[in-house]
Backbone as XML, in Angstrom:
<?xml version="1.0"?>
<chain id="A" units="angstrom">
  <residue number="1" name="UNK">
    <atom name="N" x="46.092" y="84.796" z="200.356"/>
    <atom name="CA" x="47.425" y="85.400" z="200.312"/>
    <atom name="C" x="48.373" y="84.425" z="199.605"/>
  </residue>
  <residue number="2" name="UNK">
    <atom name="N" x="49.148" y="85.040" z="198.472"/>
    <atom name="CA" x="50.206" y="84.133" z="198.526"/>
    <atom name="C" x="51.824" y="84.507" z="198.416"/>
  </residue>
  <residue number="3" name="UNK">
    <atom name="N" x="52.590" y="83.472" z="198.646"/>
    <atom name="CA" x="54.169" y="84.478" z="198.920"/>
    <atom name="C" x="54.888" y="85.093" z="197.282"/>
  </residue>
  <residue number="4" name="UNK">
    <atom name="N" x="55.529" y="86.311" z="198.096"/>
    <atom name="CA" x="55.987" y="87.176" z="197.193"/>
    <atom name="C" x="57.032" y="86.452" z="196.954"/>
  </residue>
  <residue number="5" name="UNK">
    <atom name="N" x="57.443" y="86.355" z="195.333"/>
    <atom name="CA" x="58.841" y="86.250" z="194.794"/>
    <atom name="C" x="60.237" y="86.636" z="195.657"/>
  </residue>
  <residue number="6" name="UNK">
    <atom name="N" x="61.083" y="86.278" z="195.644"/>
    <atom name="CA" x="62.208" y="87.233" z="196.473"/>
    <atom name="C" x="62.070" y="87.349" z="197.660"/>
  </residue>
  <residue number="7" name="UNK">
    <atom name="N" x="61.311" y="87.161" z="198.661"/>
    <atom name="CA" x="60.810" y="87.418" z="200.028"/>
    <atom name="C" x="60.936" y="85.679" z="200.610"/>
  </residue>
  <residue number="8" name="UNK">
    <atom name="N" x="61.110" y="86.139" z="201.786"/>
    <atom name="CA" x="61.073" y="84.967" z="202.360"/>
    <atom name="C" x="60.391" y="85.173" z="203.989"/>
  </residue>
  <residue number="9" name="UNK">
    <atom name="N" x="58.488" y="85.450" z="203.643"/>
    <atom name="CA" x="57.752" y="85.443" z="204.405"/>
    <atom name="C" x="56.548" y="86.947" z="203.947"/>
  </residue>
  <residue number="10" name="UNK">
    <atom name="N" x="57.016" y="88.013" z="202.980"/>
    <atom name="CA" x="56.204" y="88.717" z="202.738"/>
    <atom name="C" x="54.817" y="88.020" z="201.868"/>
  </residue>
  <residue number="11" name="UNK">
    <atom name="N" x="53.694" y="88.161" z="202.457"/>
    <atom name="CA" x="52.282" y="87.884" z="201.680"/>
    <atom name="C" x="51.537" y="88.830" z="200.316"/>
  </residue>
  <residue number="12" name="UNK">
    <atom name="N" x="51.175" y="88.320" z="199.302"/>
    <atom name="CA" x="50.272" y="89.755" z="198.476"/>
    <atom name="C" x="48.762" y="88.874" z="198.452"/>
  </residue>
  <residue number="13" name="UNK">
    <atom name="N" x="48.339" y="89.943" z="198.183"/>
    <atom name="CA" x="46.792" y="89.598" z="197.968"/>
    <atom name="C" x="46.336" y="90.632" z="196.896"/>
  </residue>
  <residue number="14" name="UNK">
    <atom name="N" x="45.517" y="90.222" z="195.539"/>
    <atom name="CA" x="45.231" y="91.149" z="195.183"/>
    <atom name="C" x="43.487" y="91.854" z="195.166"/>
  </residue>
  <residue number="15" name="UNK">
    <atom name="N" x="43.600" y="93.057" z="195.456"/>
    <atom name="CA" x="42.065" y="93.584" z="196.386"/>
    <atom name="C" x="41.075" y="93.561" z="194.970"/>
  </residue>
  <residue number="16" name="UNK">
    <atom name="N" x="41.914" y="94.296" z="193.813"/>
    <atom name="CA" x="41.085" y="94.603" z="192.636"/>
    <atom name="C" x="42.075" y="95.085" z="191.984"/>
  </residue>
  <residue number="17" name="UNK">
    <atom name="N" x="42.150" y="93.514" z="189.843"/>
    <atom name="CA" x="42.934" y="93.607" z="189.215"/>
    <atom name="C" x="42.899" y="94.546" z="188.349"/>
  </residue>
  <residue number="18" name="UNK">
    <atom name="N" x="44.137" y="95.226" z="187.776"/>
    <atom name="CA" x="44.938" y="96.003" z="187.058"/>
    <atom name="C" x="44.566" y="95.809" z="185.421"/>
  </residue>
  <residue number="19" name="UNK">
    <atom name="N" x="45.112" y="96.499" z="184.772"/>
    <atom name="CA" x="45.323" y="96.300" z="183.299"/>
    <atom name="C" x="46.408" y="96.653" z="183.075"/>
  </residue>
  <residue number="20" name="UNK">
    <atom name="N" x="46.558" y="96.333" z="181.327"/>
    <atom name="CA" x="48.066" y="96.492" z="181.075"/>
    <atom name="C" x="49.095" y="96.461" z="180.983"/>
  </residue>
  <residue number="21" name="UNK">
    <atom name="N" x="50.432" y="96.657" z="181.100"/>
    <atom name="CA" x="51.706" y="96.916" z="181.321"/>
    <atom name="C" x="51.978" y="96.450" z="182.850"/>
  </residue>
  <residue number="22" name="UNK">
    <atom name="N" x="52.728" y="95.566" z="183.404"/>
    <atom name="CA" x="52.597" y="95.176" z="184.603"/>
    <atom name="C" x="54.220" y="96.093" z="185.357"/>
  </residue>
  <residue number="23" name="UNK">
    <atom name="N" x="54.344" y="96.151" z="186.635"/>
    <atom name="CA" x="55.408" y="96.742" z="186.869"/>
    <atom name="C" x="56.376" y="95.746" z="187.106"/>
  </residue>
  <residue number="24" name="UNK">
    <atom name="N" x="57.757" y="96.181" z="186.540"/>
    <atom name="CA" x="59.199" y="95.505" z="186.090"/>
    <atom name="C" x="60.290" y="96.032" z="186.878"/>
  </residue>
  <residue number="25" name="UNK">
    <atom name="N" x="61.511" y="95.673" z="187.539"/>
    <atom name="CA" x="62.317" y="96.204" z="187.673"/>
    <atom name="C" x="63.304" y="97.118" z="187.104"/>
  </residue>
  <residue number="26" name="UNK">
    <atom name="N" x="62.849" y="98.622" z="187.866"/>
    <atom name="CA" x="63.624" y="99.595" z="187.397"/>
    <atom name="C" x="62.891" y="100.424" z="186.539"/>
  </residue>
  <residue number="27" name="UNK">
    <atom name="N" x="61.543" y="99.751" z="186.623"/>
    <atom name="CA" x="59.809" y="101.427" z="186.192"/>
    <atom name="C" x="59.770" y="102.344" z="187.166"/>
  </residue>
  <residue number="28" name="UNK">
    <atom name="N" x="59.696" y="103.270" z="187.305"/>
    <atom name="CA" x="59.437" y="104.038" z="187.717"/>
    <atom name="C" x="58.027" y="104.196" z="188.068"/>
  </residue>
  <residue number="29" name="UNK">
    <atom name="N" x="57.583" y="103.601" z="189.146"/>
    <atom name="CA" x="55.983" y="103.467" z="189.641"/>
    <atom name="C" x="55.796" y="104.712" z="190.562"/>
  </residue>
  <residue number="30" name="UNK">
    <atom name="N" x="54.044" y="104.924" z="190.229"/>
    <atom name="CA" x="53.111" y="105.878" z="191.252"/>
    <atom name="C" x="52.264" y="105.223" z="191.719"/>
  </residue>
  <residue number="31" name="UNK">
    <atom name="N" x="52.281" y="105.309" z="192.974"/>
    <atom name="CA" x="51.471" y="104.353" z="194.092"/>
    <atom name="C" x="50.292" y="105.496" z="194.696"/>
  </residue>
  <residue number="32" name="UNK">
    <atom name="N" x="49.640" y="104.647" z="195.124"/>
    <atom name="CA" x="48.603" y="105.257" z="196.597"/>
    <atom name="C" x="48.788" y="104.352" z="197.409"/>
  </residue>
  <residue number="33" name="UNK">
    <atom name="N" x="49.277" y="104.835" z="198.508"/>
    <atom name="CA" x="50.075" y="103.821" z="199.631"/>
    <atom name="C" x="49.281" y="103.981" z="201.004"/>
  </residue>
  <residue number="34" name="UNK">
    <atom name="N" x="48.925" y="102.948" z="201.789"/>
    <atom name="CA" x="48.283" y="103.274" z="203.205"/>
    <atom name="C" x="49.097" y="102.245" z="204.151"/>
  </residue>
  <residue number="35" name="UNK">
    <atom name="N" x="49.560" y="102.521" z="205.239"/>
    <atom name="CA" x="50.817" y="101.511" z="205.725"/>
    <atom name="C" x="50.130" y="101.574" z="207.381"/>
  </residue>
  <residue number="36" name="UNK">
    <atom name="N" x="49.617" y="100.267" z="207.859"/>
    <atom name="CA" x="49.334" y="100.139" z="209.220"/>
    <atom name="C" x="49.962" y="98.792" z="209.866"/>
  </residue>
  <residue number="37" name="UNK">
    <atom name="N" x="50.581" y="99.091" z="211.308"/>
    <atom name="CA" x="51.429" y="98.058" z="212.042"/>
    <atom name="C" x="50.359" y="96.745" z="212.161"/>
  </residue>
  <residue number="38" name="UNK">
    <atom name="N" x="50.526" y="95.755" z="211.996"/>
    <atom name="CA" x="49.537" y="95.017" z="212.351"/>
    <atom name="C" x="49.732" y="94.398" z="213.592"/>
  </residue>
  <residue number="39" name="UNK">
    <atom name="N" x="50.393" y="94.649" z="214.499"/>
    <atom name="CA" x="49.979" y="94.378" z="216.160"/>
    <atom name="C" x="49.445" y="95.193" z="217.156"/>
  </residue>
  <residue number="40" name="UNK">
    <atom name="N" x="49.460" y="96.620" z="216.281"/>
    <atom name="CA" x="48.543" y="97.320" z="217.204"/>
    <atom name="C" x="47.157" y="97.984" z="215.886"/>
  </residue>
  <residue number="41" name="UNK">
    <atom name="N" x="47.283" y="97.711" z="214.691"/>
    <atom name="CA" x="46.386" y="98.289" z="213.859"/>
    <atom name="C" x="46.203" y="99.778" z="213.821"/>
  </residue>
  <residue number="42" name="UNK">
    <atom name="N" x="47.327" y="100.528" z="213.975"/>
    <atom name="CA" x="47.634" y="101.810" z="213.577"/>
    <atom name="C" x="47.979" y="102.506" z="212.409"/>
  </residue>
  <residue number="43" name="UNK">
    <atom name="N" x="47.378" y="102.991" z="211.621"/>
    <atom name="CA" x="47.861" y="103.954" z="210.778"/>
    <atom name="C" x="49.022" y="104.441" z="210.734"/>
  </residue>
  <residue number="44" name="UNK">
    <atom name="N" x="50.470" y="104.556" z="209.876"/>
    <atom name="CA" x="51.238" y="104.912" z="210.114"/>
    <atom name="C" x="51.513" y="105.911" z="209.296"/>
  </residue>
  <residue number="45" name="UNK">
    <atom name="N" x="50.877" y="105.835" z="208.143"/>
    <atom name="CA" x="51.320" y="106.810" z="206.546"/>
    <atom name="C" x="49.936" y="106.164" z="205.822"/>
  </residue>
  <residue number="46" name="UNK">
    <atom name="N" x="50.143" y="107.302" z="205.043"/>
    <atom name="CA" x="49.023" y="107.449" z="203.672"/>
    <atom name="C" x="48.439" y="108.462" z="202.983"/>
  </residue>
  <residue number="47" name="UNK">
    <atom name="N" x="49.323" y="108.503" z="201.858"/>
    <atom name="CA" x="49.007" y="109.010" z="200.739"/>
    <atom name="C" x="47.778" y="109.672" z="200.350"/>
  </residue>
  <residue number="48" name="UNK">
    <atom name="N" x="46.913" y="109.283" z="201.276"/>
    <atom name="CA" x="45.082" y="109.787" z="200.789"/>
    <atom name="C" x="44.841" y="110.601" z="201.768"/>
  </residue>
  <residue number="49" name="UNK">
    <atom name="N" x="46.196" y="111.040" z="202.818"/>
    <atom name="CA" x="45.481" y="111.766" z="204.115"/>
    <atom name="C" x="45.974" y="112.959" z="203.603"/>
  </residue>
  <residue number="50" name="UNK">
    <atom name="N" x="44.765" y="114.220" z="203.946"/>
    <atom name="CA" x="44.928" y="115.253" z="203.586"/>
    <atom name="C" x="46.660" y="116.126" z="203.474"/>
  </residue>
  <residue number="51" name="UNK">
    <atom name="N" x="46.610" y="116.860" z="202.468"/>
    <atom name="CA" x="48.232" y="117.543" z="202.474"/>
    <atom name="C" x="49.183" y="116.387" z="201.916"/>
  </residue>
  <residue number="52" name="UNK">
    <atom name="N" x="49.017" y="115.042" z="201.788"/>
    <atom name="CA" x="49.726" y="113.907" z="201.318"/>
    <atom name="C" x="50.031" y="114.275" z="199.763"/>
  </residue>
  <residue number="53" name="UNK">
    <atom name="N" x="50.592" y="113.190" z="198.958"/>
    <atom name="CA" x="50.078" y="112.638" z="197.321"/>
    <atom name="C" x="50.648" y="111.993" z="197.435"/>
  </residue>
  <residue number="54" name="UNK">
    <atom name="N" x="50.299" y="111.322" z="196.159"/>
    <atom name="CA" x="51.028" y="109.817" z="195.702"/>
    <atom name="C" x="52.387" y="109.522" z="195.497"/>
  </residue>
  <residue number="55" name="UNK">
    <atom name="N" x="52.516" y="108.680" z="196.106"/>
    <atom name="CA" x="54.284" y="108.133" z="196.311"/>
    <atom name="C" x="54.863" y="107.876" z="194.512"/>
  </residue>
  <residue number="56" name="UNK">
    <atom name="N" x="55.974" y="108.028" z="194.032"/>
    <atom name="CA" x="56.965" y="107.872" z="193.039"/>
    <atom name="C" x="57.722" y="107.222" z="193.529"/>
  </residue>
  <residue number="57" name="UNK">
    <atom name="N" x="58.425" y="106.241" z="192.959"/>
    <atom name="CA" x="59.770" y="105.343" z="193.258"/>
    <atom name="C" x="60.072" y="104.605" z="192.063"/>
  </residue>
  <residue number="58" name="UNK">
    <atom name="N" x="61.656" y="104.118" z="191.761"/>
    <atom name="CA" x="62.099" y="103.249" z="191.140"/>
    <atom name="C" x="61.630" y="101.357" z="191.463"/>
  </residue>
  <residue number="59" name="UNK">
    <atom name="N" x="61.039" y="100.716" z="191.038"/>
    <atom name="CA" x="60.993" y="99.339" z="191.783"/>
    <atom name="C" x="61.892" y="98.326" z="191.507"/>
  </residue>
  <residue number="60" name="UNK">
    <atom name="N" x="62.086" y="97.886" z="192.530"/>
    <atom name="CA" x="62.836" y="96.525" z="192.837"/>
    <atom name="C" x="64.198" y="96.830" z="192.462"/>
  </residue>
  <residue number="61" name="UNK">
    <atom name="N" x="64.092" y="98.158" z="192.987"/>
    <atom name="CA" x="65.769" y="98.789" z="193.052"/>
    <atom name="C" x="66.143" y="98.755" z="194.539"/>
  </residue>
  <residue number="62" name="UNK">
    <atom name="N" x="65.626" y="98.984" z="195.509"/>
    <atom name="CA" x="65.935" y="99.429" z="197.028"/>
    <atom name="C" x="65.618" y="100.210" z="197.297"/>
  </residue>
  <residue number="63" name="UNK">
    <atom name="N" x="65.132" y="101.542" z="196.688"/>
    <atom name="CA" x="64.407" y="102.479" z="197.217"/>
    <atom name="C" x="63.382" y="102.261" z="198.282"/>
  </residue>
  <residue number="64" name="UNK">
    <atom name="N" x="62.386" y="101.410" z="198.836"/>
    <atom name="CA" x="61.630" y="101.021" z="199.562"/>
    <atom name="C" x="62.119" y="99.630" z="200.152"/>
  </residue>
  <residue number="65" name="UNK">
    <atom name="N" x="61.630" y="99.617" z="201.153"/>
    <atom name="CA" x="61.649" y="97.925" z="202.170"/>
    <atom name="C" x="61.391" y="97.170" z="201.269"/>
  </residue>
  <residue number="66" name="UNK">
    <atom name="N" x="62.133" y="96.022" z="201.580"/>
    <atom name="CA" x="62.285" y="94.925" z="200.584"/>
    <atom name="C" x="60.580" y="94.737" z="200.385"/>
  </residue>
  <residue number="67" name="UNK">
    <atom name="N" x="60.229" y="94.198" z="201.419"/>
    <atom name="CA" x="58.646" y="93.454" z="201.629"/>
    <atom name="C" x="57.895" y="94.481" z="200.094"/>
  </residue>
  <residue number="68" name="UNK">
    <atom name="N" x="57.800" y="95.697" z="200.414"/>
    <atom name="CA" x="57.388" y="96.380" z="199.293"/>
    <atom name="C" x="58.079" y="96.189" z="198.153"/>
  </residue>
  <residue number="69" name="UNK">
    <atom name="N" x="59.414" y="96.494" z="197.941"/>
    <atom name="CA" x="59.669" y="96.636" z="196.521"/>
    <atom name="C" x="59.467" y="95.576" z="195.861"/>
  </residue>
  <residue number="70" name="UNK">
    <atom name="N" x="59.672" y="94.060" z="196.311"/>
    <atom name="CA" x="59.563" y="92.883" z="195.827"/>
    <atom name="C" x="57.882" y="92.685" z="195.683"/>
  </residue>
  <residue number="71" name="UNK">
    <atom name="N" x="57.395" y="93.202" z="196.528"/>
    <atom name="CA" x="55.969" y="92.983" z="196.747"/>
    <atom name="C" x="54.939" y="93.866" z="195.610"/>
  </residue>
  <residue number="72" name="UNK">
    <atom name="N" x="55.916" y="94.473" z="194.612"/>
    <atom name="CA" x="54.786" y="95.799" z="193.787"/>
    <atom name="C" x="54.957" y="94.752" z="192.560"/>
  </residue>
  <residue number="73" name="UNK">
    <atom name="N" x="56.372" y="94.272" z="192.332"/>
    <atom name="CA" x="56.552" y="93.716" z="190.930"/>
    <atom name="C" x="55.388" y="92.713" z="190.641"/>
  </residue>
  <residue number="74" name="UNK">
    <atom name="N" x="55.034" y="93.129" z="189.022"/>
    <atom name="CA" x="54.053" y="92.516" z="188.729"/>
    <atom name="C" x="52.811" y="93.390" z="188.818"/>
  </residue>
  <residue number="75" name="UNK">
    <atom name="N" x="52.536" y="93.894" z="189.704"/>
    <atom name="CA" x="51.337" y="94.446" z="189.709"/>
    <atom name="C" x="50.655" y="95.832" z="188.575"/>
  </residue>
  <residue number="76" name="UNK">
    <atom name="N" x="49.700" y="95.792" z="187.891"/>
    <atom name="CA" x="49.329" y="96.444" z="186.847"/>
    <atom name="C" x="48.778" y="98.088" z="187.089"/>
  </residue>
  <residue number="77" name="UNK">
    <atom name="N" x="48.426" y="98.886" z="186.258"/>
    <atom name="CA" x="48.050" y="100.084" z="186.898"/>
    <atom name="C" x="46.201" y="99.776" z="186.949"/>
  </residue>
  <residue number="78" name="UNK">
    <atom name="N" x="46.024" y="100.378" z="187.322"/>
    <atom name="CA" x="44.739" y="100.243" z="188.699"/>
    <atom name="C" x="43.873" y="99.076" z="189.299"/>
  </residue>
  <residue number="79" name="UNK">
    <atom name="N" x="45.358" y="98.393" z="189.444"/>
    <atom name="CA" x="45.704" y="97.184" z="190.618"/>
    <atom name="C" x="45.623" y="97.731" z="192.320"/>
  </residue>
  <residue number="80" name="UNK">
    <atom name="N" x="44.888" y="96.892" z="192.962"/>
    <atom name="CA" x="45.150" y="97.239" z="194.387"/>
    <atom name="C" x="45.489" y="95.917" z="195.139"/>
  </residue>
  <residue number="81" name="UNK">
    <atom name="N" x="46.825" y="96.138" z="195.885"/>
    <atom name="CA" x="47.030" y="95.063" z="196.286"/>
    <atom name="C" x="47.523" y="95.451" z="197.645"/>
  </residue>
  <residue number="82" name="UNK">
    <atom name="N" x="47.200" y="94.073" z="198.500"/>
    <atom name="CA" x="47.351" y="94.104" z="200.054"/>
    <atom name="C" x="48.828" y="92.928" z="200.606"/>
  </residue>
  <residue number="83" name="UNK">
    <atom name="N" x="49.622" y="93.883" z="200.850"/>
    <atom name="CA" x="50.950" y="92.894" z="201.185"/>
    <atom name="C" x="51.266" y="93.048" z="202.533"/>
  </residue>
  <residue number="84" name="UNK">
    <atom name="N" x="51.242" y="92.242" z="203.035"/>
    <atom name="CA" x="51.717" y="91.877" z="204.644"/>
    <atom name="C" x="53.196" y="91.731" z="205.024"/>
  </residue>
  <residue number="85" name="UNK">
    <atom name="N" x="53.534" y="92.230" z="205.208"/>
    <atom name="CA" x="55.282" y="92.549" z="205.689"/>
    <atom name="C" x="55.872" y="92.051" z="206.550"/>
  </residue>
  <residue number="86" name="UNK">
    <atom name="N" x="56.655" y="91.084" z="207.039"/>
    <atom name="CA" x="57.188" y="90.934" z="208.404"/>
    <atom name="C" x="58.625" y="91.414" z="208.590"/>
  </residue>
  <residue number="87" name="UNK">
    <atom name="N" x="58.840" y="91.727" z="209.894"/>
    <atom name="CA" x="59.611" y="92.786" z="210.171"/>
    <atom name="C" x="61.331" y="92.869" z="209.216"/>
  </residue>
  <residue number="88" name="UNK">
    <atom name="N" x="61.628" y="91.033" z="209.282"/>
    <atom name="CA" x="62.723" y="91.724" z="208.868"/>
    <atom name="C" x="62.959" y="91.859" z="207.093"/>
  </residue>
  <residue number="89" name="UNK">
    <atom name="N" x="61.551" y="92.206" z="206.606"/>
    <atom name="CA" x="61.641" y="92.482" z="205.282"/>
    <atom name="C" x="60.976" y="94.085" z="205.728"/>
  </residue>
  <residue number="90" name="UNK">
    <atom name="N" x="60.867" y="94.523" z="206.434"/>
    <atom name="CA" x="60.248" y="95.759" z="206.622"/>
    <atom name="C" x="61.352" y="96.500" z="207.089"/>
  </residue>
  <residue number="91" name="UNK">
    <atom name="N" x="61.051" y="97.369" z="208.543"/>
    <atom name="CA" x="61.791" y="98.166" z="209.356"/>
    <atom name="C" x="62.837" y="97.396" z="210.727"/>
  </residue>
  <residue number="92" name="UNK">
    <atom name="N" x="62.623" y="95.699" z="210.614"/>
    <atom name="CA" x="63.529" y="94.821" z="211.257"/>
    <atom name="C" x="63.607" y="95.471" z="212.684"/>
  </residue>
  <residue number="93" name="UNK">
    <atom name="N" x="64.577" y="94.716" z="213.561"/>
    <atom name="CA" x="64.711" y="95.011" z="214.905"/>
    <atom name="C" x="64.461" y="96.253" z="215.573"/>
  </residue>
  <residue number="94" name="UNK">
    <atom name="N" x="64.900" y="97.301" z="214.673"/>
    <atom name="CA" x="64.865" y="98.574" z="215.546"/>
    <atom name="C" x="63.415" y="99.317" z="214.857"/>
  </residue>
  <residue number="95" name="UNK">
    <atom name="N" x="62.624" y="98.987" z="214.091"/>
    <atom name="CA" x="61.110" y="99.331" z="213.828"/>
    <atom name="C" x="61.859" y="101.012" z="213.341"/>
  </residue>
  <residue number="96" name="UNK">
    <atom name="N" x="61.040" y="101.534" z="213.310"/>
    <atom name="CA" x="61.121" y="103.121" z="212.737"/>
    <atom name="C" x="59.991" y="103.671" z="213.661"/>
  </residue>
  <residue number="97" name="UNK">
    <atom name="N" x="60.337" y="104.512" z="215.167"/>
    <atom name="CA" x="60.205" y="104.595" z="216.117"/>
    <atom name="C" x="59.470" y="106.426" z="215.671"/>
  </residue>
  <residue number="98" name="UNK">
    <atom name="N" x="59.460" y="107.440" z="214.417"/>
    <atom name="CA" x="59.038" y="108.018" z="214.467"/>
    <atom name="C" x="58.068" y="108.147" z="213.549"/>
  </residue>
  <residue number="99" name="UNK">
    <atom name="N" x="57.265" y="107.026" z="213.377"/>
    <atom name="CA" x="56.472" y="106.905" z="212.380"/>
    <atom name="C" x="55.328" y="106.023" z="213.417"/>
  </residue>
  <residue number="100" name="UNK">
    <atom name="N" x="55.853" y="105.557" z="214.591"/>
    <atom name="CA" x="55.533" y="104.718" z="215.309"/>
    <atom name="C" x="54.988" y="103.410" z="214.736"/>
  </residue>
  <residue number="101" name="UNK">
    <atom name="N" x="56.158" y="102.566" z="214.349"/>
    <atom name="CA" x="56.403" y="101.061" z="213.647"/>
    <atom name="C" x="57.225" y="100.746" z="214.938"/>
  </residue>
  <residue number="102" name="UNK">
    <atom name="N" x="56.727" y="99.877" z="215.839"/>
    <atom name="CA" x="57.640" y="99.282" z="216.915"/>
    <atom name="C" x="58.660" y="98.143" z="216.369"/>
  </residue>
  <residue number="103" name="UNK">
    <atom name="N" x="59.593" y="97.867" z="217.334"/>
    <atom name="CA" x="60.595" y="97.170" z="216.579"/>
    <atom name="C" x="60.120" y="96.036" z="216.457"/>
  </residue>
  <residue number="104" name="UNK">
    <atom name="N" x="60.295" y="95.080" z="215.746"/>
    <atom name="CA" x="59.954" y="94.054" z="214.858"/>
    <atom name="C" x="58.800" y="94.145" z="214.560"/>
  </residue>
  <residue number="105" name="UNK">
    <atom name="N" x="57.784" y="95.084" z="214.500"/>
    <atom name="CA" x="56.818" y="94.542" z="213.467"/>
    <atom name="C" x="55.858" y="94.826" z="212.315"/>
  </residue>
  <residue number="106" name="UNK">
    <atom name="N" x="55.535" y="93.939" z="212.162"/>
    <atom name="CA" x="54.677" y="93.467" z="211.059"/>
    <atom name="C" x="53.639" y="94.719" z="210.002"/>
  </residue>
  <residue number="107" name="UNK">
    <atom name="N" x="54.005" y="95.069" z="209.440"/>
    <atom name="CA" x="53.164" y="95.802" z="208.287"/>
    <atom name="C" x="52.201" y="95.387" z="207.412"/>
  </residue>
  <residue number="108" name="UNK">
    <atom name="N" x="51.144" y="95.908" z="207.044"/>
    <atom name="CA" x="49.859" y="95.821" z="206.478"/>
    <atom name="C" x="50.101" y="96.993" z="205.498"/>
  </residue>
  <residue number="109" name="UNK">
    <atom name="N" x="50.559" y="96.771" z="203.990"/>
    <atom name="CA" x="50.300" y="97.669" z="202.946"/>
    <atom name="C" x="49.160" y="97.701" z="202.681"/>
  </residue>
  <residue number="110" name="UNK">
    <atom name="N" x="48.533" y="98.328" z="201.692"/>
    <atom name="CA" x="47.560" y="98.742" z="200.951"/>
    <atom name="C" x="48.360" y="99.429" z="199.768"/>
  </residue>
  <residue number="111" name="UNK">
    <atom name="N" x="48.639" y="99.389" z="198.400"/>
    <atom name="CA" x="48.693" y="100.124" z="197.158"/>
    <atom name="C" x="47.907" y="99.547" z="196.164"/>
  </residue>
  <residue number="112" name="UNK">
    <atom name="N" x="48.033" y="100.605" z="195.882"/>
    <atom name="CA" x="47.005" y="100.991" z="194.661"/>
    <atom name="C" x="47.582" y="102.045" z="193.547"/>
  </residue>
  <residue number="113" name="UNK">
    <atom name="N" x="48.305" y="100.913" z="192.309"/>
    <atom name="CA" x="48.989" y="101.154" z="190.951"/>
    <atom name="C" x="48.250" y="102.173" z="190.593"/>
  </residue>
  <residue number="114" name="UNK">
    <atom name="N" x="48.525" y="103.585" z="190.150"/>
    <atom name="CA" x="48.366" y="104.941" z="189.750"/>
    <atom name="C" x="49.513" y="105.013" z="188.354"/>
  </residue>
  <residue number="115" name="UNK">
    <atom name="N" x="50.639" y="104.502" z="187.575"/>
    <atom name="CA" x="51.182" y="105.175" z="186.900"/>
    <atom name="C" x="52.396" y="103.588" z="186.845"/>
  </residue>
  <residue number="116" name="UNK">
    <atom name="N" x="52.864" y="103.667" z="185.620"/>
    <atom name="CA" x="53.962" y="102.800" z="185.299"/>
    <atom name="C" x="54.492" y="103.591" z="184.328"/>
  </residue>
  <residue number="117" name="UNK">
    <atom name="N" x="56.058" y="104.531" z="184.302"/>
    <atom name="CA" x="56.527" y="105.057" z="183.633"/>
    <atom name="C" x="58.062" y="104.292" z="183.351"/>
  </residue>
</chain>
């Protein structure tokens, strides 16, 4: 693992590298996203579960938790990378209680670069 740019405690790892065009602030990226709490190892979201698709967003605009948006830059299209989140680059004190992310913690991404527009 090593630390993300801009973060001060988010981890990346990359699973399997990318080609190409790397993502920049303010591309318009398509992800395959899988998001589990890592103190209880729950599934919270993902893109690959039936009725889902792939996430769209602006990066390293704010559209997503810091831990993520800071955490995509750089990464190439069919890049998969594993970023570890801590809370207060994630969903912070009050967690996001209907997704069941308890408050403060810790996230386990999974994406996987699909599109750099």
């Amino acid at each position: 693992m090593e630390a993300v740019a801009g973060c001060t405690g988010t981890q990346k790892k990359t699973i399997k590298p990318g080609s190409g065009a790397a993502v920049v602030k303010g591309a318009k990226v398509t992800v395959h996203a899988t998001g589990f709490v890592k103190e209880t190892e729950k599934k919270f979201w993902s893109t690959k579960d039936p009725g889902q698709q792939p996430f769209s967003y602006n990066a390293g605009v704010g559209q997503v938790i810091k831990g993520w948006d800071m955490g995509c830059l750089g990464m190439q299209v069919g890049e998969t990378r594993e970023l570890i989140i801590p809370a207060h680059e994630g969903y912070g004190a009050s967690g996001f209680p209907a997704w069941g992310i308890p408050p403060g913690g810790t996230l386990v991404f999974t994406l996987e670069c699909l599109a750099i527009n």
